[in-house]
Structures are given as structure tokens and as C-alpha cells.
PyMOL commands that place a pseudoatom at each C-alpha (Angstrom):
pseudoatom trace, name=CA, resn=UNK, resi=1, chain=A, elem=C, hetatm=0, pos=[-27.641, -4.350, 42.324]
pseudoatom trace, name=CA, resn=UNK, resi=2, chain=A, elem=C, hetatm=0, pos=[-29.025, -0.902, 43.115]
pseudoatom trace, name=CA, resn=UNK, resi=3, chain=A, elem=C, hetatm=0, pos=[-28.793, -0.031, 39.405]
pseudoatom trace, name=CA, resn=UNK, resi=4, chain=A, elem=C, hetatm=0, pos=[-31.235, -3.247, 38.940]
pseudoatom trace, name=CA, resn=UNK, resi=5, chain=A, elem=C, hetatm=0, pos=[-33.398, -1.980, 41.298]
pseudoatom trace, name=CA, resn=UNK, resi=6, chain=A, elem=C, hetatm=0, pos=[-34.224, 1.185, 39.857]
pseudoatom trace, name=CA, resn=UNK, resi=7, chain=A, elem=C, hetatm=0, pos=[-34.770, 0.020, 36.456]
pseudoatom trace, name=CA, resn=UNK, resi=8, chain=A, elem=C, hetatm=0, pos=[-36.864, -2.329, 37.824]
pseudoatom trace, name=CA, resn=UNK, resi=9, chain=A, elem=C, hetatm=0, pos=[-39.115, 0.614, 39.131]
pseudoatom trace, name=CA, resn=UNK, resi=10, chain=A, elem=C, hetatm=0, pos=[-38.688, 2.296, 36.246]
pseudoatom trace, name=CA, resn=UNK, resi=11, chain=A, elem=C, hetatm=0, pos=[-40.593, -0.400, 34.375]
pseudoatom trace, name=CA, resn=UNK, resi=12, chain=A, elem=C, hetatm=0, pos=[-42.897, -0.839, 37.526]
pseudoatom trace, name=CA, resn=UNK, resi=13, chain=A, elem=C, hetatm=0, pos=[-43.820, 2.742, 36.934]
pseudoatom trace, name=CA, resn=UNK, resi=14, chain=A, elem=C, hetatm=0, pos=[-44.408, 2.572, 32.598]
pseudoatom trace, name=CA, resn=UNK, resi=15, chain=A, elem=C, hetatm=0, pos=[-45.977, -0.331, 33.354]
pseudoatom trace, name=CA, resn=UNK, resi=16, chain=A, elem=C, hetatm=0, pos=[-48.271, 0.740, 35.569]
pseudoatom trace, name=CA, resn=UNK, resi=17, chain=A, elem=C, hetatm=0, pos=[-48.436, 4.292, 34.212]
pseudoatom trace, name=CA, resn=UNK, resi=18, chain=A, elem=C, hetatm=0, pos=[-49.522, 2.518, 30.606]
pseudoatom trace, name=CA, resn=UNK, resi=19, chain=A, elem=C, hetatm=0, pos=[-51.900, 0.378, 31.864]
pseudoatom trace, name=CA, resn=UNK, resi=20, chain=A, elem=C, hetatm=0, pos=[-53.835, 3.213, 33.433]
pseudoatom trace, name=CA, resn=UNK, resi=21, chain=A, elem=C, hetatm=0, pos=[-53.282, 5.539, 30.611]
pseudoatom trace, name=CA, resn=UNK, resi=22, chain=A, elem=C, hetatm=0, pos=[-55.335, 2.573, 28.755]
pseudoatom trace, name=CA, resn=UNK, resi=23, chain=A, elem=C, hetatm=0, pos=[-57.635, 2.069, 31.229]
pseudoatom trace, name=CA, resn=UNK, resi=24, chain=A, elem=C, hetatm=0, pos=[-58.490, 5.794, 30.995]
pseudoatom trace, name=CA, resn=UNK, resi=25, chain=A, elem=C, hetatm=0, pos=[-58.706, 5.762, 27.283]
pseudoatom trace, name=CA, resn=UNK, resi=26, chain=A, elem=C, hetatm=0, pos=[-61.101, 3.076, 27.064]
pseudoatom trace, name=CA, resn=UNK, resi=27, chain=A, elem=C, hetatm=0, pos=[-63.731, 4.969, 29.567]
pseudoatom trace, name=CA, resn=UNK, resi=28, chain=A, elem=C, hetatm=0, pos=[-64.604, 7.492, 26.656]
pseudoatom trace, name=CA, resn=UNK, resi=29, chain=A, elem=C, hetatm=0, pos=[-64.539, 4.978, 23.626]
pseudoatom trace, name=CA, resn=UNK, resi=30, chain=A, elem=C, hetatm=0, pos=[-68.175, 4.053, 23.908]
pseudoatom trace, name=CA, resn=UNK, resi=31, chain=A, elem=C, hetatm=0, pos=[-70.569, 6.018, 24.469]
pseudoatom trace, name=CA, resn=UNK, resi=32, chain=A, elem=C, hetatm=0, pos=[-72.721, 5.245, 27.312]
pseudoatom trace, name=CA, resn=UNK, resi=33, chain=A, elem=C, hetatm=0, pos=[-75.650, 2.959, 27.585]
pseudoatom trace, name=CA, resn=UNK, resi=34, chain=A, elem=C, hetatm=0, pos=[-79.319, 4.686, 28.064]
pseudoatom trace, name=CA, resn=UNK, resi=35, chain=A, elem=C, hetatm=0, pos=[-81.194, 3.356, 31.125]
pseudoatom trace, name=CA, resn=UNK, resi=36, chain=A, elem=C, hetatm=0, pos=[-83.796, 1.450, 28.579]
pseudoatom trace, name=CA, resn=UNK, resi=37, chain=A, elem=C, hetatm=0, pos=[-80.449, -0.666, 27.321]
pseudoatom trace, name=CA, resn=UNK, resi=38, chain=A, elem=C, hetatm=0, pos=[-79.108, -1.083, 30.721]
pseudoatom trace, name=CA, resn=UNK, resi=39, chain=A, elem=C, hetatm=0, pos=[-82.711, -2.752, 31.603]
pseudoatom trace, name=CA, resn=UNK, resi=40, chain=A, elem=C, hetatm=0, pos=[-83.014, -4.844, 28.550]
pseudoatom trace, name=CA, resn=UNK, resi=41, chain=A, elem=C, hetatm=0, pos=[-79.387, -6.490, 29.002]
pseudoatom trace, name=CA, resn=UNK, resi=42, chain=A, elem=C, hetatm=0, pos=[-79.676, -7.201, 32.796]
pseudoatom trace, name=CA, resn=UNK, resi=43, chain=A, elem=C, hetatm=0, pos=[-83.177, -8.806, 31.984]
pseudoatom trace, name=CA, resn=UNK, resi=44, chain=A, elem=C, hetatm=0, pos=[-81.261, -11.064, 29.981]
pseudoatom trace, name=CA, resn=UNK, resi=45, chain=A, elem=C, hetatm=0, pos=[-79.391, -12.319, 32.894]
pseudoatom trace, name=CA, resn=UNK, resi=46, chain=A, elem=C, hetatm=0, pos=[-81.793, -12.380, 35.558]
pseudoatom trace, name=CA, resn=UNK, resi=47, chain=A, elem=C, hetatm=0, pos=[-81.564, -15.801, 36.233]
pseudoatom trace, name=CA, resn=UNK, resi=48, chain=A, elem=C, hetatm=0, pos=[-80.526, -17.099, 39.226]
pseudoatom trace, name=CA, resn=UNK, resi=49, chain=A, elem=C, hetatm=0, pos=[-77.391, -18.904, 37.595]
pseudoatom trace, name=CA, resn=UNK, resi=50, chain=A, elem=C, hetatm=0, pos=[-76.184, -15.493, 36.083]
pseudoatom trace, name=CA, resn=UNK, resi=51, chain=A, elem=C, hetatm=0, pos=[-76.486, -13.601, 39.135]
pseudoatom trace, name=CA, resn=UNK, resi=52, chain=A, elem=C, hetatm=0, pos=[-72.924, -12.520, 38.910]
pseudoatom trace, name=CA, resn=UNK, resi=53, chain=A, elem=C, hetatm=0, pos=[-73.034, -11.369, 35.583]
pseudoatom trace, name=CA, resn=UNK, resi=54, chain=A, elem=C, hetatm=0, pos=[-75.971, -9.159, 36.476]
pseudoatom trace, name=CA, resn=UNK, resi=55, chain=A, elem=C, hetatm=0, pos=[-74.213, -7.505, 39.667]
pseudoatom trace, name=CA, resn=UNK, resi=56, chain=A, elem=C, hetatm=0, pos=[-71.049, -6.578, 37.285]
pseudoatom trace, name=CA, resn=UNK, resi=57, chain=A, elem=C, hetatm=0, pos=[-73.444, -5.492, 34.184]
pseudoatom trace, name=CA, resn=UNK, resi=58, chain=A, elem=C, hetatm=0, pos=[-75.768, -3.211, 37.035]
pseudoatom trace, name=CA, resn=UNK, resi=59, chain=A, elem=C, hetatm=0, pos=[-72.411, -2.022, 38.990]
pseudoatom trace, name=CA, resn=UNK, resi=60, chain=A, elem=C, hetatm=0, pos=[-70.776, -0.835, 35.680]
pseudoatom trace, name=CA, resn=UNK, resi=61, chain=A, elem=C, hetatm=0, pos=[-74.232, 0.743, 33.874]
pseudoatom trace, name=CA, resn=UNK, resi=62, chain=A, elem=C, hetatm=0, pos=[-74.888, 1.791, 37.413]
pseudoatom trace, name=CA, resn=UNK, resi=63, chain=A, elem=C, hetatm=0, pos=[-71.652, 4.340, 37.488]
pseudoatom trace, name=CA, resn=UNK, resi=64, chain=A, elem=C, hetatm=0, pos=[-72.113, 4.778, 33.393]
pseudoatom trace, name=CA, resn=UNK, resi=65, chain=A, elem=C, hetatm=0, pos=[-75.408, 5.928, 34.224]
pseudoatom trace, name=CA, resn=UNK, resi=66, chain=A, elem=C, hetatm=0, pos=[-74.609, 8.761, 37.095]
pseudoatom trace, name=CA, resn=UNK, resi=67, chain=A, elem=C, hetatm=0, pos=[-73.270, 10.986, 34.229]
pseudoatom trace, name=CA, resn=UNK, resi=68, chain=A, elem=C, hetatm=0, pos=[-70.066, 11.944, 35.835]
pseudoatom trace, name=CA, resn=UNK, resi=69, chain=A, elem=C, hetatm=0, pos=[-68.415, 8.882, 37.321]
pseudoatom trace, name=CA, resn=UNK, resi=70, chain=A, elem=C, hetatm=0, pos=[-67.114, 6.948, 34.898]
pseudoatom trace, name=CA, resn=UNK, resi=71, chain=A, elem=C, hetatm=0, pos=[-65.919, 9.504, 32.947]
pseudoatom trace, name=CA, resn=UNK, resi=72, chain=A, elem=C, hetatm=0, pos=[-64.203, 11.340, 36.371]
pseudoatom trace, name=CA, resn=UNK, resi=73, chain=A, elem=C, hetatm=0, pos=[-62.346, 8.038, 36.967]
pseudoatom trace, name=CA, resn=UNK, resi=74, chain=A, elem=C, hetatm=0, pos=[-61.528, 7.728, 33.193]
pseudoatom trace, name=CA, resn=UNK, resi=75, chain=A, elem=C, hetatm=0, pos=[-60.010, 11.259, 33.929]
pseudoatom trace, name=CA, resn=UNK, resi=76, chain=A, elem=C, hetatm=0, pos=[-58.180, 10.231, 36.871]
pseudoatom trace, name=CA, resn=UNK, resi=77, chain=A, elem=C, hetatm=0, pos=[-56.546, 7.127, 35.526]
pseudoatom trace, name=CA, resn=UNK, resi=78, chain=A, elem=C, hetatm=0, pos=[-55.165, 9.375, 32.517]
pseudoatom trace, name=CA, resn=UNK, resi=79, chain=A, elem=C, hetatm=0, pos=[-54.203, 12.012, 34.594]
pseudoatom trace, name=CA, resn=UNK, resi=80, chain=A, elem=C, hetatm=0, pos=[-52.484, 9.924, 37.354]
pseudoatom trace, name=CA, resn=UNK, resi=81, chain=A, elem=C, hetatm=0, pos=[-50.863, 7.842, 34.711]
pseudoatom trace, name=CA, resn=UNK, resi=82, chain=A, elem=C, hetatm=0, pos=[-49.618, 10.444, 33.071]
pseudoatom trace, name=CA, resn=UNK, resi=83, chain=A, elem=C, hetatm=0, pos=[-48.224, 11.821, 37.029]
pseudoatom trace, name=CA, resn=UNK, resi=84, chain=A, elem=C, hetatm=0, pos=[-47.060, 8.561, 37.395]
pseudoatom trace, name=CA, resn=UNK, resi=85, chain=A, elem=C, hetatm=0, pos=[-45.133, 8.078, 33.941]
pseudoatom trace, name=CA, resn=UNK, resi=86, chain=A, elem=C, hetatm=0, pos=[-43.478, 11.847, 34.277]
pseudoatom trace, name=CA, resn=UNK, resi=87, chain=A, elem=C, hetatm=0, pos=[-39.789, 11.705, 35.898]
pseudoatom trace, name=CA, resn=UNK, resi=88, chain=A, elem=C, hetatm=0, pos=[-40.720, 14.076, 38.920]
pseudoatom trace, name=CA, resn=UNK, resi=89, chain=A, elem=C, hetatm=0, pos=[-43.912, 13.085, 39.840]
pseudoatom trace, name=CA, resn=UNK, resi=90, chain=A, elem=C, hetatm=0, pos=[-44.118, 9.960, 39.984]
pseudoatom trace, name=CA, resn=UNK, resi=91, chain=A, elem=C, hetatm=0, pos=[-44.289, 9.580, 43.631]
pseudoatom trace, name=CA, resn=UNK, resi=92, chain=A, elem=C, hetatm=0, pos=[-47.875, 11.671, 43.325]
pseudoatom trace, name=CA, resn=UNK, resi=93, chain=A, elem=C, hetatm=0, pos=[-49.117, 9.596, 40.161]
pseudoatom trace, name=CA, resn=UNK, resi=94, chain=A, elem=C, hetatm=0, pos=[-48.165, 6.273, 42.327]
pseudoatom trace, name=CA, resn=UNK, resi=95, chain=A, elem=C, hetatm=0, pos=[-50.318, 7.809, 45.244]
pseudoatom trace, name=CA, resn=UNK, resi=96, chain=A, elem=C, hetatm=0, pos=[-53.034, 9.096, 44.028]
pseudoatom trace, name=CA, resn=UNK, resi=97, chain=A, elem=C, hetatm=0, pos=[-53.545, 5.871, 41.644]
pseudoatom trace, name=CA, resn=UNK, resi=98, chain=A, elem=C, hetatm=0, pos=[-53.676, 3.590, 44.978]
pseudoatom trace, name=CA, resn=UNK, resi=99, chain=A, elem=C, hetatm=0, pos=[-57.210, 3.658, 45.573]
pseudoatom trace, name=CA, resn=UNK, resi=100, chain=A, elem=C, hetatm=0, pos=[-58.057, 3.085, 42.004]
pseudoatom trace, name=CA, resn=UNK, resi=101, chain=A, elem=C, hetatm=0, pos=[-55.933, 0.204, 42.083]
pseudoatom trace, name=CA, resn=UNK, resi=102, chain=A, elem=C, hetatm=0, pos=[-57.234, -1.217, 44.933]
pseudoatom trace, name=CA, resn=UNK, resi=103, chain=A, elem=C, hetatm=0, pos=[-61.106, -0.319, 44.052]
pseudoatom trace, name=CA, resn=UNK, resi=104, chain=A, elem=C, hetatm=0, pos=[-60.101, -2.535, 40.447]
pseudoatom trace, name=CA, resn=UNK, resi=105, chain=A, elem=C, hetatm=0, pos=[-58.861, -5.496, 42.612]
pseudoatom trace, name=CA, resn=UNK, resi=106, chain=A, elem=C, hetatm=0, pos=[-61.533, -5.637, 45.230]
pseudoatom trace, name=CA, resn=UNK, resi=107, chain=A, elem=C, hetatm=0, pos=[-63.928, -5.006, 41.802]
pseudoatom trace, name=CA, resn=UNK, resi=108, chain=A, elem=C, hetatm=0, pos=[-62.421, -8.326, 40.570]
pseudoatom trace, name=CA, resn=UNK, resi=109, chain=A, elem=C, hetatm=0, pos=[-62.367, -10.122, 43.985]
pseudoatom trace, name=CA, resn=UNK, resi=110, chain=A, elem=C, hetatm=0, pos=[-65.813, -9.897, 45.329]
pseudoatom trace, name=CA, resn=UNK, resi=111, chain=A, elem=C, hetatm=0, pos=[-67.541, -9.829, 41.450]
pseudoatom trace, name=CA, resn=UNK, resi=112, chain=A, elem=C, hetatm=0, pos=[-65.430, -12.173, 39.067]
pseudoatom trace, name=CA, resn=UNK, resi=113, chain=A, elem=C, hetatm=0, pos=[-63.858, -14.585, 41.694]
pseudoatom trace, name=CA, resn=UNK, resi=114, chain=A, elem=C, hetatm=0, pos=[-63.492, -17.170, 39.024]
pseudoatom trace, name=CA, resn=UNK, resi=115, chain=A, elem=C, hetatm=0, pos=[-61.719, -14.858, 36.860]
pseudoatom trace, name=CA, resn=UNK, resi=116, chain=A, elem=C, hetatm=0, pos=[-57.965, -16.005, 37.945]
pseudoatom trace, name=CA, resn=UNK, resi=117, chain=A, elem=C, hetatm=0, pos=[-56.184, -14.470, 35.059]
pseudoatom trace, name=CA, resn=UNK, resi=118, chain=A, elem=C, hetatm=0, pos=[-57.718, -11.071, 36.185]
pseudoatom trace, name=CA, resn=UNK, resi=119, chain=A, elem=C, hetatm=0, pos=[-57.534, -11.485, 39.840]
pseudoatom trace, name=CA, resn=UNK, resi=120, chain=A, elem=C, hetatm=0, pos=[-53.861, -12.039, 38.836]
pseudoatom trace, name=CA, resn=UNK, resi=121, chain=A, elem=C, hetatm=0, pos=[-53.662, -9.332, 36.520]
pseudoatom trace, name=CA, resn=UNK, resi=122, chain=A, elem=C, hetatm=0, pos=[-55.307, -6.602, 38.890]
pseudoatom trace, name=CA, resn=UNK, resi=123, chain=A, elem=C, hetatm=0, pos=[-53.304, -7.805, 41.929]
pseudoatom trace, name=CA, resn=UNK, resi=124, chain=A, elem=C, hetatm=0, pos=[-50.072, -7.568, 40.508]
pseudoatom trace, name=CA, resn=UNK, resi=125, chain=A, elem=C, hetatm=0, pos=[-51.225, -4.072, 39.366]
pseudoatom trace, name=CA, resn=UNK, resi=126, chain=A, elem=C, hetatm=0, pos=[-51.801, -3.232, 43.688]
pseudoatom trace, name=CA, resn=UNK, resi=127, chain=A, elem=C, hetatm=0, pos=[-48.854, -4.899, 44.387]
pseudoatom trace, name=CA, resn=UNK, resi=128, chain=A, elem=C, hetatm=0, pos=[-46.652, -3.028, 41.816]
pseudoatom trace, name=CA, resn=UNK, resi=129, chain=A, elem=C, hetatm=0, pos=[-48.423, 0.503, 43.244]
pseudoatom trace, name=CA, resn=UNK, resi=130, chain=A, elem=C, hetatm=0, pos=[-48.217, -0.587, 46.649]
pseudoatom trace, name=CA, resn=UNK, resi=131, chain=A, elem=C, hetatm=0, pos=[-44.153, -1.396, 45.833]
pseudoatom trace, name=CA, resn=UNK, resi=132, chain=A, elem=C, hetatm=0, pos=[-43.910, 2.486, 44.389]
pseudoatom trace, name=CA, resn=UNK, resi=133, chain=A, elem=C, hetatm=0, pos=[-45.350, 4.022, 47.389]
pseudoatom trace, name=CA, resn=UNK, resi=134, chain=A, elem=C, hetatm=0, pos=[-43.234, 1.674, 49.568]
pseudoatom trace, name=CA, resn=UNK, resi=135, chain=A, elem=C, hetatm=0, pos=[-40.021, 2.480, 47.474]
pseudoatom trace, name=CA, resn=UNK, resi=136, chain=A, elem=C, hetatm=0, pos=[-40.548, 6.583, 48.539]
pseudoatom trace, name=CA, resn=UNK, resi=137, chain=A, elem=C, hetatm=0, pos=[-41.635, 5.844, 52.187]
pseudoatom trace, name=CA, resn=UNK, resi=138, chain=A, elem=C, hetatm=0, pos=[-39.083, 8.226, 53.684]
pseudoatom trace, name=CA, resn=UNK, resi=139, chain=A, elem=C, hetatm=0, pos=[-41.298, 10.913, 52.181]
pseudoatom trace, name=CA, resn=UNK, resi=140, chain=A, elem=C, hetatm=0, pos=[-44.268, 10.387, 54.124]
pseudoatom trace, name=CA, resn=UNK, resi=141, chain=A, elem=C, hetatm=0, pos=[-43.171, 8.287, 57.046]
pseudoatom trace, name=CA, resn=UNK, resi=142, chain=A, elem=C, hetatm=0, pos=[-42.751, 11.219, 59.068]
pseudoatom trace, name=CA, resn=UNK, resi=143, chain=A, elem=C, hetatm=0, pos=[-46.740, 11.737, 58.634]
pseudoatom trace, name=CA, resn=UNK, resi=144, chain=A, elem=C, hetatm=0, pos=[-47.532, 8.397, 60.903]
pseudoatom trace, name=CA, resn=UNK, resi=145, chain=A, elem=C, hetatm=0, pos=[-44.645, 8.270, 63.168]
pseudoatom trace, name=CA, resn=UNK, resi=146, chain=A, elem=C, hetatm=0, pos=[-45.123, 10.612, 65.526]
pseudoatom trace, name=CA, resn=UNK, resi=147, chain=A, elem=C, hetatm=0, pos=[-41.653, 11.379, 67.566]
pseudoatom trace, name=CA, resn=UNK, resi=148, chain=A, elem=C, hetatm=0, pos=[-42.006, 12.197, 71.777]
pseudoatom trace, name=CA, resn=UNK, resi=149, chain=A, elem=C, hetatm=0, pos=[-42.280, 15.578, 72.559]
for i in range(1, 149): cmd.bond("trace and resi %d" % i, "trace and resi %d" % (i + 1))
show_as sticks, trace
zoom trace
């Protein structure tokens, strides 16, 4: 049974490791949008009935646009991956990768609610990170239990 177990977070960590890898990849393929074709595709949804469409198009031209962000958290999703995919840091990768994980769920939950198959998608990627930090808490429980002097 034990033997199961750690295969099974074996694949919890490629898994999750590869997706973010990907996820990383894909945040240099295009090149980013100027500010003049950020305006001209949000005008095309400024409708009131594709109001959610426009808050995902502005909130992802929005971070293209700052120059830096999307391309630092195209960085971190490689380089955590990577952390995360390596045999002895893994417990780092899984770490460092939880508020990226979480950011991509809550991205999904307040801005494509009626995308199921990607709230699904994204959730089972917090819950498998969540599950890796869990699975090493004996090496930071120590940090939030406090013992009496």
C-alpha cells in the first residue's frame, strides 16, 4: 500500500511539474499585444452581454502589458516545475508553485465560472499541490506549532 502511495505522488508531482513546465512555455510563444490591439479587441466586447470576456481579455493584456509580469510568472512556472519534477526538490517546487496554483483557480472561479471543465481542471491542479505540501508536512509543521516554553 505504501509503495502505491508513493507512485501515486510520483505521478502527482510529473503531473503537476509538466503541466507547469507547459504553462511556462506557452507565456513566451506569442509575443505580446501593443496597447492599440489590446483596445481594439476589448472594444469588440464591450457589450454588456460580453462583460466577462472583456474582464479576462483586460486582466490578461493588463499583466501582458506591464512588461515584466507575464513573462516573471512564465519564469516561475518553468522554474518551479522544473524544482518540482527534480528528485530532491520537490518539496520546494511543490511550495513555491502553491500560490500560482491557487492564483490559476481563483483566475478561473471568479472570471470563467461557466467554464466547468477548467474549474475542474485547475482545481484538481490545487488539490494535487495542496496533497504534495500535505504529504511533507513534518518538514514545516514545526514552523506553526509552537511547543510551551
Amino acid at each position: 500500500m505504501a509503495k502505491s502511495i508513493n507512485i501515486l505522488f510520483i505521478v502527482f508531482r510529473l503531473f503537476l511539474g509538466g503541466f507547469m513546465i507547459y504553462g511556462g512555455i506557452q507565456k513566451f510563444e506569442k509575443p505580446s499585444p501593443t496597447a492599440i490591439e489590446v483596445l481594439e479587441k476589448a472594444n469588440k466586447f464591450s457589450s454588456p452581454e460580453k462583460e466577462s470576456t472583456l474582464q479576462k481579455i483586460l486582466y490578461i493584456s493588463g499583466s501582458k502589458q506591464t512588461g515584466y509580469f507575464w513573462q516573471v510568472l512564465g519564469v516561475c512556472e518553468l522554474l518551479f516545475g522544473l524544482l518540482l519534477i527534480a528528485q530532491g526538490t520537490g518539496f520546494i517546487g511543490a511550495l513555491f508553485l502553491l500560490p500560482i496554483t491557487l492564483h490559476i483557480f481563483l483566475f478561473h472561479l471568479f472570471l470563467e465560472p461557466d467554464g466547468v471543465k477548467e474549474l475542474i481542471q485547475t482545481g484538481a491542479l490545487f488539490a494535487v499541490n495542496i496533497a504534495l505540501v500535505l504529504r511533507e508536512k513534518e518538514r514545516w509543521k514545526h514552523l506553526l506549532w509552537l511547543k510551551p516554553i
